[in-house]
C-alpha positions as CSV (number, residue, x, y, z in Angstrom):
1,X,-105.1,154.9,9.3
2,X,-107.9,156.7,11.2
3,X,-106.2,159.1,13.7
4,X,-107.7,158.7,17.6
5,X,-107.4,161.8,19.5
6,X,-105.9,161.8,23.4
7,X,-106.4,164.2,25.9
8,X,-103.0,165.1,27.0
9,X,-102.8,165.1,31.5
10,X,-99.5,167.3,32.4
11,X,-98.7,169.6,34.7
12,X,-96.5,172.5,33.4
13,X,-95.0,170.4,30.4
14,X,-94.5,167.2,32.5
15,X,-96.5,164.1,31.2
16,X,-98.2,162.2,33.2
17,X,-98.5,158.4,33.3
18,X,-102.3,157.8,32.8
19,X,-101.8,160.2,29.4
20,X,-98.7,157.6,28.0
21,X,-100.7,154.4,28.9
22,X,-103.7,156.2,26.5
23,X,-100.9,156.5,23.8
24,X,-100.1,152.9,23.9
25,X,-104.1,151.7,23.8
26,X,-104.7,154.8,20.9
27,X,-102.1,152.9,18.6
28,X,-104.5,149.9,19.0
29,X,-107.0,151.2,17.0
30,X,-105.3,154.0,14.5
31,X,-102.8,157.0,14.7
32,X,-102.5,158.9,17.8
33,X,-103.2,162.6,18.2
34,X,-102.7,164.1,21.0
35,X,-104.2,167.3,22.7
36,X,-102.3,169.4,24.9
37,X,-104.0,172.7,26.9
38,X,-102.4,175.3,29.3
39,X,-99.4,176.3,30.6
40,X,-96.4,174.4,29.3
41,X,-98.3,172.5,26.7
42,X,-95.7,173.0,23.9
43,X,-93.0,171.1,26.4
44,X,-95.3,168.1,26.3
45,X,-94.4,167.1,22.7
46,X,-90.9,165.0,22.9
47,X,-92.4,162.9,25.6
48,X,-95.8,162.3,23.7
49,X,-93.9,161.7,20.2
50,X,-91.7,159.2,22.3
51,X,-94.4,157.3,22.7
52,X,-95.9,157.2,19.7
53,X,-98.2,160.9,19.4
54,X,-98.0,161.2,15.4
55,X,-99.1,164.7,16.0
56,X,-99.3,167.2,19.0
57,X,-102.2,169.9,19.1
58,X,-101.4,172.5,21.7
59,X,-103.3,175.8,22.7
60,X,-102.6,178.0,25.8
61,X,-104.4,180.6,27.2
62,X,-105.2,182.5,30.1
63,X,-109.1,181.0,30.1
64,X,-107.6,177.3,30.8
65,X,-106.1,178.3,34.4
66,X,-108.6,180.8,35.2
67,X,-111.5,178.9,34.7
68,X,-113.2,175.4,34.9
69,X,-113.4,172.9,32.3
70,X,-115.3,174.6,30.0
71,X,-112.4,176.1,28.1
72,X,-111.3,172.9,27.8
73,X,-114.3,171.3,26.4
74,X,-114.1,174.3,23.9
75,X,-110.4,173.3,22.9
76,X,-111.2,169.4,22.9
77,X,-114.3,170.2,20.5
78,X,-112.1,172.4,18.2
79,X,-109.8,169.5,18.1
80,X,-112.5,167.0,17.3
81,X,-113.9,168.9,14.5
82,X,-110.3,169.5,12.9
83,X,-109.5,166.3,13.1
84,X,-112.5,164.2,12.2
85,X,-111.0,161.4,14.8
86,X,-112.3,157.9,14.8
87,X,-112.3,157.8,18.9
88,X,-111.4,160.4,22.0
89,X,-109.7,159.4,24.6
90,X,-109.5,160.6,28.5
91,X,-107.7,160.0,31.3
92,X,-110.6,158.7,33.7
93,X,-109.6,161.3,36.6
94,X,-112.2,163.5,37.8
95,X,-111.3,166.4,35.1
96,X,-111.0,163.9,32.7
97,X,-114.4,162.4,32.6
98,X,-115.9,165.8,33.0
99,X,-114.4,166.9,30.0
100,X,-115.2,163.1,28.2
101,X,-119.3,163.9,29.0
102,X,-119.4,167.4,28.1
103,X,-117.6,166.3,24.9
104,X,-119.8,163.7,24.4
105,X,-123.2,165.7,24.8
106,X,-121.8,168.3,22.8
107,X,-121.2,166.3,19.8
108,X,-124.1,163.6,20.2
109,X,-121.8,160.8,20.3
110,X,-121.9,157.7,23.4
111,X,-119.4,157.2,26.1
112,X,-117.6,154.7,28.3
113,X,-116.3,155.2,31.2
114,X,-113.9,153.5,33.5
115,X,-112.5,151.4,30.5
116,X,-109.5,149.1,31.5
117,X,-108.4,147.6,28.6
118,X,-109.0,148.6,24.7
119,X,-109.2,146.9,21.1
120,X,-110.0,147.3,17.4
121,X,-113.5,146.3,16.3
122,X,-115.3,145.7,13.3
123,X,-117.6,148.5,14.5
124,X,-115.5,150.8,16.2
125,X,-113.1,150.4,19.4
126,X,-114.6,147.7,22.3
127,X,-113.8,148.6,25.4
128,X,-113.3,146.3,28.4
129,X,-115.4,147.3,32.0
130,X,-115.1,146.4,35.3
131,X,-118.9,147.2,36.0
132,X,-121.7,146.5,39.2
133,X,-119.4,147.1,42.0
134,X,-117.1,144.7,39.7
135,X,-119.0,141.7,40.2
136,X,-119.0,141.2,36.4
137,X,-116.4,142.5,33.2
138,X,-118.5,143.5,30.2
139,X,-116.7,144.4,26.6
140,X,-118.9,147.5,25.1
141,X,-118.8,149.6,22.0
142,X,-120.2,153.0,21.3
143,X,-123.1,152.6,18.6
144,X,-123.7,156.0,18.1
145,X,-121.0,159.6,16.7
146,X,-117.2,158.9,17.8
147,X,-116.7,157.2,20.8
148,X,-115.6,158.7,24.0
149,X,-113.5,156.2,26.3
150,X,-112.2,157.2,29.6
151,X,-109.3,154.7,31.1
152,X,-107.8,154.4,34.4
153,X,-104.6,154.4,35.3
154,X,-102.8,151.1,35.2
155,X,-105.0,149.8,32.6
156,X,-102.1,149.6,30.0
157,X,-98.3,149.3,30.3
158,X,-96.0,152.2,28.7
159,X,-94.5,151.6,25.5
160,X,-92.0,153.2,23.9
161,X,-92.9,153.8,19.9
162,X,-90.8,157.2,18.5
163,X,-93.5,158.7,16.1
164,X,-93.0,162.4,14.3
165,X,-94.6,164.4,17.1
166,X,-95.5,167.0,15.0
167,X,-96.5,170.3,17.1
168,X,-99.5,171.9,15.4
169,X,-101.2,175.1,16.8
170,X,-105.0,174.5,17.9
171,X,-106.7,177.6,17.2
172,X,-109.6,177.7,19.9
173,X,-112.9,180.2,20.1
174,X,-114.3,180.0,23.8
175,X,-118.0,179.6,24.0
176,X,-119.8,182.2,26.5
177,X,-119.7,179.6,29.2
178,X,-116.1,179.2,29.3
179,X,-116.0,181.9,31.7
180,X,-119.0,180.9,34.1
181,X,-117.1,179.7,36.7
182,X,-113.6,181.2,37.7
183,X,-111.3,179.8,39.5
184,X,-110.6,182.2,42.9
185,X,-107.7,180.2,44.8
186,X,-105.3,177.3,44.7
187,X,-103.8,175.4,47.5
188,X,-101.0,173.2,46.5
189,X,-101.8,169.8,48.0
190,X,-99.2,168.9,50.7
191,X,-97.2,166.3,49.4
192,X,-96.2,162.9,50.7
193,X,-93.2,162.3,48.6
194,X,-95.9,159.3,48.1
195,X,-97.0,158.3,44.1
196,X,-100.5,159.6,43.6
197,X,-103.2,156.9,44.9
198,X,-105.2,156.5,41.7
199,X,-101.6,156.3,39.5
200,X,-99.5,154.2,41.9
201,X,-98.1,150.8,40.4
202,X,-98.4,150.0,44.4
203,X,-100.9,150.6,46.8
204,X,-100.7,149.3,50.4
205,X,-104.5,150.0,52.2
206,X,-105.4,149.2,56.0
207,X,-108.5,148.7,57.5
208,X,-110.4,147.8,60.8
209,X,-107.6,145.4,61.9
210,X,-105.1,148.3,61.9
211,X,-106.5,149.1,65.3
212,X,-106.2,152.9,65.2
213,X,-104.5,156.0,63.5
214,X,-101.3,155.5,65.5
215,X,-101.3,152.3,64.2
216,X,-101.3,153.7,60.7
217,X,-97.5,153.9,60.5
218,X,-97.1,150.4,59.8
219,X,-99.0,150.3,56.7
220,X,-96.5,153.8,55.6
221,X,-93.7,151.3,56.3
222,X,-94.3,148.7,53.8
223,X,-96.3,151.4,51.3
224,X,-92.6,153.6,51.7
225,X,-90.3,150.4,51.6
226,X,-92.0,149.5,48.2
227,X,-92.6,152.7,46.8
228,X,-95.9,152.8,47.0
229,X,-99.5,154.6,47.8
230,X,-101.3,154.4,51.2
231,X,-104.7,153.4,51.2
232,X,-107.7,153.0,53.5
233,X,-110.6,151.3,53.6
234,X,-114.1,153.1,54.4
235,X,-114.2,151.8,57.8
236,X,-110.4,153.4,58.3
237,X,-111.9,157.1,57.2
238,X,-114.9,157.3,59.0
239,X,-113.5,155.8,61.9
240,X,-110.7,159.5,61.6
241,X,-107.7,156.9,61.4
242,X,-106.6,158.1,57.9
243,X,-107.7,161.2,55.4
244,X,-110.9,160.3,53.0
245,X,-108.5,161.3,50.2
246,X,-106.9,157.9,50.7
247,X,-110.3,155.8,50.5
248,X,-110.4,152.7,47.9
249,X,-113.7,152.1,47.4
250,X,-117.4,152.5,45.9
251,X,-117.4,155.9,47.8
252,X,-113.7,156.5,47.6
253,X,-111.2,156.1,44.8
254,X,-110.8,153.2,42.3
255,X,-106.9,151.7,41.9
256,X,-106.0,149.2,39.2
257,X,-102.3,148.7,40.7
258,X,-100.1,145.9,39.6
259,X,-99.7,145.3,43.5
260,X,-102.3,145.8,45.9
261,X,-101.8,144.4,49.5
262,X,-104.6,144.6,51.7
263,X,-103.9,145.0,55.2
264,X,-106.7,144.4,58.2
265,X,-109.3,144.7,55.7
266,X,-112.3,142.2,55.5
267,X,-113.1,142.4,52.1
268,X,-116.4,144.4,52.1
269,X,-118.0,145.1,48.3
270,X,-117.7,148.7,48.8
271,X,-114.1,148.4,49.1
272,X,-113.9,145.6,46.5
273,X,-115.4,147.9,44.3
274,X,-112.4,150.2,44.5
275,X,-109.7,147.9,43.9
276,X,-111.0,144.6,42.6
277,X,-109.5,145.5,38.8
278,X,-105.6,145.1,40.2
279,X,-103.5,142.7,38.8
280,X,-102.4,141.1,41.9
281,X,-103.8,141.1,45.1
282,X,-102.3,140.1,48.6
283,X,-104.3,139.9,51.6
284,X,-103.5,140.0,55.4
285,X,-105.9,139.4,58.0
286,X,-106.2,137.0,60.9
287,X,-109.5,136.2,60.1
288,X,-109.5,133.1,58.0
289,X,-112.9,133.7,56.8
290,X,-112.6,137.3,56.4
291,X,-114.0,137.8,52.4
292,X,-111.2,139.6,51.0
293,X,-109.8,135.7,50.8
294,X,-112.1,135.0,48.5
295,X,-110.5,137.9,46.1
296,X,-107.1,137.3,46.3
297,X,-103.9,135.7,44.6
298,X,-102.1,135.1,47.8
299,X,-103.7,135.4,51.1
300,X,-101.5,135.5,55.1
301,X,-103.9,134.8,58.0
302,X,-102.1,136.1,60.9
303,X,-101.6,139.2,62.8
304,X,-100.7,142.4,60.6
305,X,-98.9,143.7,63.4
306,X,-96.6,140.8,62.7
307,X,-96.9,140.0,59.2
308,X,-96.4,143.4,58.2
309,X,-93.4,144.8,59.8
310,X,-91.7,141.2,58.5
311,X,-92.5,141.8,55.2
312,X,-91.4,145.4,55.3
313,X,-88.1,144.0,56.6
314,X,-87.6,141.9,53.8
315,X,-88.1,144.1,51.4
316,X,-85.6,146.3,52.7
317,X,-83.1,143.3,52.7
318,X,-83.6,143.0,49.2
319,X,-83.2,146.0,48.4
320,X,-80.5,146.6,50.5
């Protein structure tokens, strides 16, 4: 079976969630290999044989912290050429897709990006796109070297499929840009206690209707009683009501949640853009005609202020 490399996404030895949903589309279409780089890579391996990682590459050195993705491009193209894989596969985070097109130039192959679902072709993996501010799907194959496919989160659910895991040493010669750029601080994002926007299973997003940012603190009600990710709309951040790091959108971030409720938000196609891929979508505006209604699985016309802080009640009931 041809072996499909992965780019392994951790964070000091812990796995995250994009990189096992890659695992379960790589087993699609052959044998899963999986890369991991940095600090901690080694620890990655039980988790990425758990779900189905036939083998584990690892490398770390000083170069992958200290500098930008080059180093990482160097490790991913010693990988590539030791492996002789049939397709690479990327997380499609911002370091992920920089890595993907660097890879790709580098070794004259095509690349997808923003893939949300995967399968075996005649020709080579098809991969399934939500593309022109996702107004239309499109299934696409790479007709030229090894494909490169970049997936978001959510695309695929995690399955559990124990494979040998075997940890191999990636021996890795850094090209002299590796070092061009170097990495001169770190500040450690403050956190939420909230699951990362672009990774969440759940995202709850206000808009216009929320009225203002001290209004904000019923959409972290319901996003907190379900365990969930706070969005905004664009009209939200440039308005100051919430930080642009929370923006779903075409100039923001693009979700595929299993849940996305949309609160006060008219439906505009820069914000469809950013979260028209979820699997279900619930809408709640008092604005029968508002757009968004035209999206939806299951649409409320009434007052957020209302609707909201009921729902958020009941889910605490049934949880409770």
């Amino acid at each position: 079976m041809a072996e499909v490399l992965v780019y392994v996404d951790h964070v000091d030895g812990a796995v995250r969630k994009p990189t096992l949903e890659l695992l379960t589309l790589a087993r699609r279409i052959g044998e899963p290999v999986a890369v991991s780089l940095g600090s901690g890579a080694e620890n990655t391996a039980s988790a990425l044989a758990e779900h189905g990682a036939a083998r584990v590459l690892t490398a770390d050195a000083p170069e992958f912290a200290d500098y930008l993705v080059v180093p990482k491009v160097d490790a991913l193209q010693a990988a590539y050429e030791a492996v002789s894989p049939s397709a690479v596969l990327f997380p499609s985070s911002a370091e992920g897709k920089e890595i993907a097109a660097r890879l790709a130039v580098r070794i004259g192959s095509g690349i997808i990006t923003d893939a949300v679902d995967l399968e075996a072709g005649e020709e080579g993996p098809v991969a399934t796109q939500s593309v022109f501010a996702a107004a239309f799907t499109t299934k696409s194959r790479v007709s030229r070297g090894t494909p490169v496919i970049t997936v978001k989160p959510n695309s695929a659910a995690v399955e559990a499929a124990p494979a040998a895991g075997a940890v191999e040493a990636l021996s890795v010669s850094f090209s002299e840009q590796a070092t061009g750029t170097k990495v001169v601080s770190r500040t450690p994002r403050e956190s939420t206690g909230r699951p990362d926007l672009t990774e969440a299973a759940i995202v709850v997003s206000g808009g216009r209707g929320v009225g203002g940012a001290e209004n904000f603190p019923v959409v972290e009600a319901l996003a907190d009683s379900l365990g969930a990710a706070v969005g905004a709309s664009r009209a939200a951040v440039d308005a100051g009501w919430y930080p642009h790091t929370n923006q779903v959108g075409q100039t923001g971030k693009t979700v595929s949640p299993q849940l996305y409720i949309a609160a006060g938000i008219s439906g505009a196609i820069q914000h469809r853009a950013g979260m028209q891929t979820s699997k279900t979508i619930v809408a709640v505006n008092k604005d029968a005609e508002a757009p968004i209604f035209d999206l939806v699985d299951y649409g409320v016309v009434g007052d957020l202020f209302e609707v909201v802080p009921q729902l958020t009640e009941e889910v605490k009931t049934r949880k409770g």
